[in-house]
C-alpha positions as CSV (number, residue, x, y, z in Angstrom):
1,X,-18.6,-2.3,33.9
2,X,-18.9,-3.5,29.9
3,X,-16.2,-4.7,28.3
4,X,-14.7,-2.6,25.9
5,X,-14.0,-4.2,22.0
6,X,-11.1,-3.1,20.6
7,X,-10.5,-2.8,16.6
8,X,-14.4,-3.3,15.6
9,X,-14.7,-3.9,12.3
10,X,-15.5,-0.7,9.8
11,X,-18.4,1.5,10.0
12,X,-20.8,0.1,6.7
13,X,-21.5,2.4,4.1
14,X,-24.8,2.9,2.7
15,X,-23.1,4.1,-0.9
16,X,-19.6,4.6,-1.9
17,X,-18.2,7.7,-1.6
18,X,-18.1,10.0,-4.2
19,X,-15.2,11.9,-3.1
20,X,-11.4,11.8,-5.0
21,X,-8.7,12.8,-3.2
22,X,-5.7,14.3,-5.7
23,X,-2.0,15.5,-4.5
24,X,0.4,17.7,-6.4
25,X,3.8,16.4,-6.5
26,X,4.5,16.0,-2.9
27,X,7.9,16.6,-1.2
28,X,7.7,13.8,1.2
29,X,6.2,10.3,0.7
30,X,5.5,9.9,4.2
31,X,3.4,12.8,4.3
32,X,1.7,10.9,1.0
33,X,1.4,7.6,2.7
34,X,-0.5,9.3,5.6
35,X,-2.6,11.1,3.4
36,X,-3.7,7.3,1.7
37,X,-3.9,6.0,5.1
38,X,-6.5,8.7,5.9
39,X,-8.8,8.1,2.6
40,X,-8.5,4.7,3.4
41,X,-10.3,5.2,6.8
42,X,-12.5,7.8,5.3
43,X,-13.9,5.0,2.4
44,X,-12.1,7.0,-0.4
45,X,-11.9,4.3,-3.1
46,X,-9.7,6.7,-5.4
47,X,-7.0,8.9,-5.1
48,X,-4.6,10.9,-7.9
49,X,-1.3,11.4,-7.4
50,X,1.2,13.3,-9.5
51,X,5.0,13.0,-9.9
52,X,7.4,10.2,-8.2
53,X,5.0,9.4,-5.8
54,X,5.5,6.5,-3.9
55,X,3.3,5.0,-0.8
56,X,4.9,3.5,2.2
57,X,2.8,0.3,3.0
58,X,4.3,0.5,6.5
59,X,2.9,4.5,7.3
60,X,-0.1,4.1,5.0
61,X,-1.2,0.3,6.2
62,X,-3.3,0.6,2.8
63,X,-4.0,-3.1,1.6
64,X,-4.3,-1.5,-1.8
65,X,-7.6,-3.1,-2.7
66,X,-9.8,-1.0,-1.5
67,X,-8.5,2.8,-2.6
68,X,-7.1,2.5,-6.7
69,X,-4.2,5.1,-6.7
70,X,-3.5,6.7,-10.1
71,X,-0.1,8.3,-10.7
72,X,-0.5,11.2,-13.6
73,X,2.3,13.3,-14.4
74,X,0.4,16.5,-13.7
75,X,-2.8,17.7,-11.8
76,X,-4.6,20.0,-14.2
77,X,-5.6,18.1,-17.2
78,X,-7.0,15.1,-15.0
79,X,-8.6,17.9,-13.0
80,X,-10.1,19.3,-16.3
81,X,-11.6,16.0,-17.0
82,X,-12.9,15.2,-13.4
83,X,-15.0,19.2,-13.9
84,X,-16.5,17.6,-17.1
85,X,-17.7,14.9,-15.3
86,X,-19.8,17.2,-13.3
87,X,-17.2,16.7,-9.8
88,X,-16.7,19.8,-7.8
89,X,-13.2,20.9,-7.8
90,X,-12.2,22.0,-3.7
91,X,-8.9,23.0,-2.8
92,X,-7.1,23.1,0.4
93,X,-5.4,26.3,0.6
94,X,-5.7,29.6,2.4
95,X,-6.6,32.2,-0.6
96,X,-7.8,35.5,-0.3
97,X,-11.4,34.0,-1.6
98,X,-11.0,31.1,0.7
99,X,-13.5,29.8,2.7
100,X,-13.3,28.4,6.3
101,X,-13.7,24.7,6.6
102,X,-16.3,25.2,9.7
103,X,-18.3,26.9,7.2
104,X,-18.0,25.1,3.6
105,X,-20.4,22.9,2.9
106,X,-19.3,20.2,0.4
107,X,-20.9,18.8,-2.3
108,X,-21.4,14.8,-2.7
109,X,-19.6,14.5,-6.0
110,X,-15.8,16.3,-4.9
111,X,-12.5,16.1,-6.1
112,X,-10.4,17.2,-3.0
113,X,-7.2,18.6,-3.6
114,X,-4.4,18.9,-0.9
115,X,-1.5,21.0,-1.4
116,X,2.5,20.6,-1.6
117,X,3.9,20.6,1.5
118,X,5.9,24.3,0.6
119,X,4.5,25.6,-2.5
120,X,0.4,24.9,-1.7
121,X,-1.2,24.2,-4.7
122,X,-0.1,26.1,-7.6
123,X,-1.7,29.2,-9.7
124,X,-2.6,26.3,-12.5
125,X,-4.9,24.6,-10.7
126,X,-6.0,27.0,-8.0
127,X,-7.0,28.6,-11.7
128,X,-9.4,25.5,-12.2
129,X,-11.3,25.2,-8.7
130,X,-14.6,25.7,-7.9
131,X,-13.9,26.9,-4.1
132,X,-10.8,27.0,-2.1
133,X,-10.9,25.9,2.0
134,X,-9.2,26.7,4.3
135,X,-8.3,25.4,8.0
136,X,-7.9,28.4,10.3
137,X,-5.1,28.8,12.4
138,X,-4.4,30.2,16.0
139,X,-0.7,29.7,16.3
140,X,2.1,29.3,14.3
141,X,3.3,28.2,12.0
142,X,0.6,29.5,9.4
143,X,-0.8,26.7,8.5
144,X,-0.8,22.7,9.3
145,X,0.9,20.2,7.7
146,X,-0.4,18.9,4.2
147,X,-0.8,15.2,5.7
148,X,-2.7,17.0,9.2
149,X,-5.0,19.3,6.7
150,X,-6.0,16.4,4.4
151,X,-7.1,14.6,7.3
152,X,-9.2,17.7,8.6
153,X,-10.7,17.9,4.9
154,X,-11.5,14.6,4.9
155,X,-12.8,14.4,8.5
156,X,-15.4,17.4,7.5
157,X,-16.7,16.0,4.3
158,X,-17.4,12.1,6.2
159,X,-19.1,14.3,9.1
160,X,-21.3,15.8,6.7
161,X,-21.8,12.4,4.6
162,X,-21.8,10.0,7.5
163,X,-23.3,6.9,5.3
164,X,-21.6,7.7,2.2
């Protein structure tokens, strides 16, 4: 029987990643820190946070080189300037336009945005998006944990961009 290797080194990418991963003000900095953990493993190299977010370097294990975190006050205008740079704007939220996450198919250049843990994302920048996604449910509660549906988000796009 082969020997199995544990920890191998990262997966190479063939071109970085073109997709931003932005948070509302988020109620818990845990659920942030796993959320940076996540993009970290996913190759995001830049995320936007809003508010007093703070990451724990013990959840998120992010050695802070490799994804640059910017901390605006508020989503929308930094959203507004990622649209004029030609991203596409995708929301995590269930909407009554939303679209299922087995069926969306996402663009290289995306800004995904993950919702507050209670409120979702808010009626000022679900104003701005391009499409909203959702992650359908079978159970309750309604719907997953913000940390648990960014990871979902960002498991989709890397399976449809495998080398970057």
């Amino acid at each position: 029987m082969p020997t199995q290797t544990r920890h191998k080194p990262p997966t190479e990418l063939e071109r970085p990643r073109e997709l931003i991963v932005a948070c509302p003000p988020m109620r818990s900095n845990v659920n942030l820190s796993r959320i940076v953990r996540a993009a970290g493993c996913c190759g995001v190299r830049r995320m936007i946070c809003c508010g007093n977010a703070k990451v724990i370097d013990k959840i998120a294990r992010e050695p802070g080189e490799s994804i640059r975190i910017e901390i605006h006050r508020t989503l929308s205008p930094v959203l507004e300037r990622f649209r004029a740079e030609g991203f596409e704007l995708v929301g995590l939220e269930q909407t009554t336009g939303s679209q299922s996450l087995f069926d969306f198919r996402f663009r290289r250049k995306t800004v995904l945005i993950v919702g507050n843990e209670r409120l979702g994302i808010g009626q000022d920048v679900l104003r701005l998006l391009n499409h909203t996604v959702e992650i359908p449910v079978y159970g309750l509660p309604h719907s997953h944990n913000a940390a648990s549906a960014a990871v979902m988000g960002l498991y989709e796009y890397c399976r449809q961009y495998p080398r970057g």
